[in-house]
Residue, then its C-alpha position, 0 to 999 in steps of 0.5 A: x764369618x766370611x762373605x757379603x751375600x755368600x756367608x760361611x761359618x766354620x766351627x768345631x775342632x780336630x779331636x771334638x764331636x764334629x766340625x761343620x759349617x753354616x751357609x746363608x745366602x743360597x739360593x732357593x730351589x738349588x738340588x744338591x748332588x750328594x753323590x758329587x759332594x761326596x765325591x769332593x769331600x773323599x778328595x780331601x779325607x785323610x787316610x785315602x792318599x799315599x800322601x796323607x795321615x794313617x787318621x780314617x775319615x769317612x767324611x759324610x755329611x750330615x745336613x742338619x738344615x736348610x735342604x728339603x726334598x733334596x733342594x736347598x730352601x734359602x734358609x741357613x744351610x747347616x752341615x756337620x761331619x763326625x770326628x771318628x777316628x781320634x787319638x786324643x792321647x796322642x797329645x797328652x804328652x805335648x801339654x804345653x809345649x809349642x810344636x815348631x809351625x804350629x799354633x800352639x804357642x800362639x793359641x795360648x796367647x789368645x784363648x788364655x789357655x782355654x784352647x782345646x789343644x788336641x790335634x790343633x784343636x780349632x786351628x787343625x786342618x781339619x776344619x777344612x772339611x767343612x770349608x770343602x763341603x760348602x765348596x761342594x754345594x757353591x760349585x753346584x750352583x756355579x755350574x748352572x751358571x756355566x762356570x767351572x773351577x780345578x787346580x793342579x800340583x804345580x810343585x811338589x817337593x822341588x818337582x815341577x809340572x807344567x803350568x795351565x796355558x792362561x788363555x786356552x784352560x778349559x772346563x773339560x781340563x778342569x774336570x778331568x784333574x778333578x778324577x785324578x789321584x794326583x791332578x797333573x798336567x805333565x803325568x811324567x812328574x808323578x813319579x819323581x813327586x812320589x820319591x819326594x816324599x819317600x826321602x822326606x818320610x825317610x828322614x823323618x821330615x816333610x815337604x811342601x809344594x804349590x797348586x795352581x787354579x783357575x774359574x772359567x766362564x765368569x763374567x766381566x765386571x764380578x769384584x770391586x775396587x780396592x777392599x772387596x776386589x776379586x783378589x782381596x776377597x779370594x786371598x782372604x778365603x785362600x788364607x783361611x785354609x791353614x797350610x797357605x803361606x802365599x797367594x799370587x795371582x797371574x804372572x805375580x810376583x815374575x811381573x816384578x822383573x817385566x816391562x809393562x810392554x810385557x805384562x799388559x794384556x792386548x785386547x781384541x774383538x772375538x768372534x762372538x763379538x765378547x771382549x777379550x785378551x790375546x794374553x792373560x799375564x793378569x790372571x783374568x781380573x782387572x782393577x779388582x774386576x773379573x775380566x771376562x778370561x780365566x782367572x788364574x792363581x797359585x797357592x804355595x803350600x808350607x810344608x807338614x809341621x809335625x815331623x819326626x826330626x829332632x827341633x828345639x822348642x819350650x814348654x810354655x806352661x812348665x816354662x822351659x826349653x826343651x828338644x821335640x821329635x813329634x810322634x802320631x799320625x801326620x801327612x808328610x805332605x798335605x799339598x794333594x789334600x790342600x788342593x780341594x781346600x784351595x779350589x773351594x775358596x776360589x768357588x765360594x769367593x765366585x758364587x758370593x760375587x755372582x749371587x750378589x750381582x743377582x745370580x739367581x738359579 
C-alpha cells in the first residue's frame, strides 16, 4: 500500500484473470469521467502503438466499488481490468530460467518458487494498468483544484526533444501532449525517434529513453521535511512503475557541476502579489515543500528486457547455464506507454498532499 491520505493498493498478475487497484481516501461526491479515464487507460494499452507488444488489451475498467450514480462515495473505490489476451505457453519453455533484466531470478528468491512466473507474473508492467487507472480518477480531482499534469519523451533511442521551459509550462501545453501519439515538444524528433526503433527491432534489440513531467497549479507548502518530502513520496510512487531506473528532480544531477550562484532561484513579488522565482533550477520544491512554480522532474526509462539477442543466463532450478534468445510478444520500447505510468505517479503523489492538507471537493 502506498500513501498516507491517498492510499493504493495493486494487485494481480500478468497472465492472471485481472489486475486491479483499490483507492481509499477519496473524497465524497467526486463525478468520474469514464470517457476521459478511458482516454488514459488507451494511452497506456499494448497493441495501440508502433512502439508496443502485438499483446490486445482492451483495458476497460470494471468498478466493482466505491462509485454510485457516477460520483464517488468516499468508501474504498475498488477497479479491476481483465487480462484477455494471454499466451501463457509463451513461457513454458522459460521455466526456470532467469531472463537477463527480468525478476526471475529474484522472484524466486523471495516467494521460494511459488511465484506465478507467466509473462512476469506480479512484477510485469502490466500492473501499471491499474496504477493508470487511479491516476485517472486523482487527476479528476486534481482539476477541480486547478492543477494540471503531462510529460513528454525527452529521449529517445539517443534522440533528443527539447526540454519544458521550467518557469513558462502551462496547462494548455500539458493538455495538448496529452492528445498526441508521440508527445513531443520539438515534432522534427519523431522521425529520427521512430528509426530508433526500427534498427533496434532490426537487431533484435531494445532501446530506452526519459520522459519529462511537470504539475502546475500546486500550492506552496504541499510536502514535509525529510522522510515525506515531495520528492520522497513522488520518487517512491515513480520507482514503482517497473521500467524507472532513475529520477531526477530540477537541474538534478547538472546542479553537481553549478555554483550555487547558479542553481539558487531568485525570488520576487508577482503582480498577483504571489511569491515566486524568476528561475526554476529546483523543479518547484523546496525543503521538501512545493513552491508555488512547476514541479518539474525527469524519469529514464531502462530499455525492453526481453529482446531476441542471443544473452547468456542460467536456469536456476536445472542449475545450470545456459544461452537465451527471447521469443514472444514484447515492446522494443516501452518509453511512450511508461509516460502515462510515470505522469500517474506525479497525480497521486499531488492528490495524496492535497487532500491531506484538507483538500476538500
Amino acid at each position: 500500500m502506498m500513501g498516507r491520505a491517498l492510499k493504493l493498493t495493486i494487485f494481480g498478475e500478468s497472465h492472471g484473470e485481472s489486475v486491479g487497484m483499490v483507492l481509499e481516501g477519496l473524497p465524497p461526491g467526486l463525478a468520474l469521467d469514464m470517457e476521459d479515464i478511458s482516454q488514459e487507460m488507451e494511452r497506456r494499452a499494448p497493441g495501440r502503438s508502433w512502439t508496443s507488444t502485438a499483446r490486445r488489451e482492451p483495458d476497460r475498467v470494471v468498478i466493482q466499488s466505491g462509485l454510485y450514480q457516477g460520483k464517488t462515495t468516499g468508501t474504498p473505490l475498488c477497479g479491476l481490468i481483465k487480462n484477455t489476451d494471454v499466451r501463457s505457453a509463451d513461457y513454458e519453455a522459460l521455466r526456470g530460467v532467469a531472463r537477463p533484466g527480468h525478476a526471475d531470478w529474484t522472484g524466486h528468491v523471495k516467494y521460494g518458487g511459488y511465484q506465478d512466473p507467466r509473462g512476469g507474473g506480479h512484477f510485469s508492467g502490466r500492473l501499471t494498468a491499474p496504477l493508470v487507472f487511479a491516476g485517472a480518477v486523482a487527476r479528476q480531482f486534481l482539476r477541480r483544484k486547478g492543477v494540471a499534469a503531462g510529460g513528454h519523451v525527452l529521449r529517445l533511442g539517443g534522440v533528443a526533444d527539447r526540454a519544458f521551459d521550467p518557469v513558462l509550462v502551462n496547462r494548455t501545453l500539458l493538455d495538448n501532449l496529452r492528445e498526441m501519439e508521440v508527445p513531443l515538444l520539438d515534432l522534427t524528433a519523431e522521425a529520427a525517434m521512430r528509426q530508433a526503433i526500427r534498427d533496434a527491432v532490426a537487431a533484435k534489440d531494445s532501446v530506452g529513453g526519459i520522459v519529462e513531467c511537470a504539475v502546475t497549479g500546486l500550492p506552496a507548502g504541499l510536502g514535509a521535511p525529510f522522510f515525506d518530502s515531495m520528492e520522497s513520496v513522488l520518487s517512491h510512487l515513480l520507482f514503482s512503475v517497473p521500467a524507472v531506473k532513475a529520477v531526477e528532480f530540477g537541474d538534478g544531477f547538472g546542479m553537481a557541476d553549478q555554483r550555487g550562484s547558479r542553481v539558487n532561484d531568485e525570488l520576487y513579488y508577482d503582480r498577483d502579489g504571489s511569491v515566486r522565482t524568476r528561475t526554476n533550477h529546483n523543479g518547484g520544491i523546496n525543503g521538501g515543500l512545493t513552491n508555488g512554480m512547476p514541479l518539474l522532474f525527469k524519469a529514464a526509462v531502462k530499455p525492453t528486457p526481453s529482446i531476441g539477442a542471443p544473452q547468456k543466463t542460467v536456469n536456476f532450478l536445472e542449475e545450470k547455464e545456459i544461452d537465451l534468445e527471447v521469443g514472444g510478444r514484447h515492446d522494443p520500447c516501452v518509453v511512450l506507454r511508461a509516460l502515462p505510468a510515470v505522469e500517474a505517479a506525479a497525480v497521486l503523489a499531488a492528490a495524496d498532499f492535497l487532500i491531506e492538507a484538507g483538500g476538500e471537493l
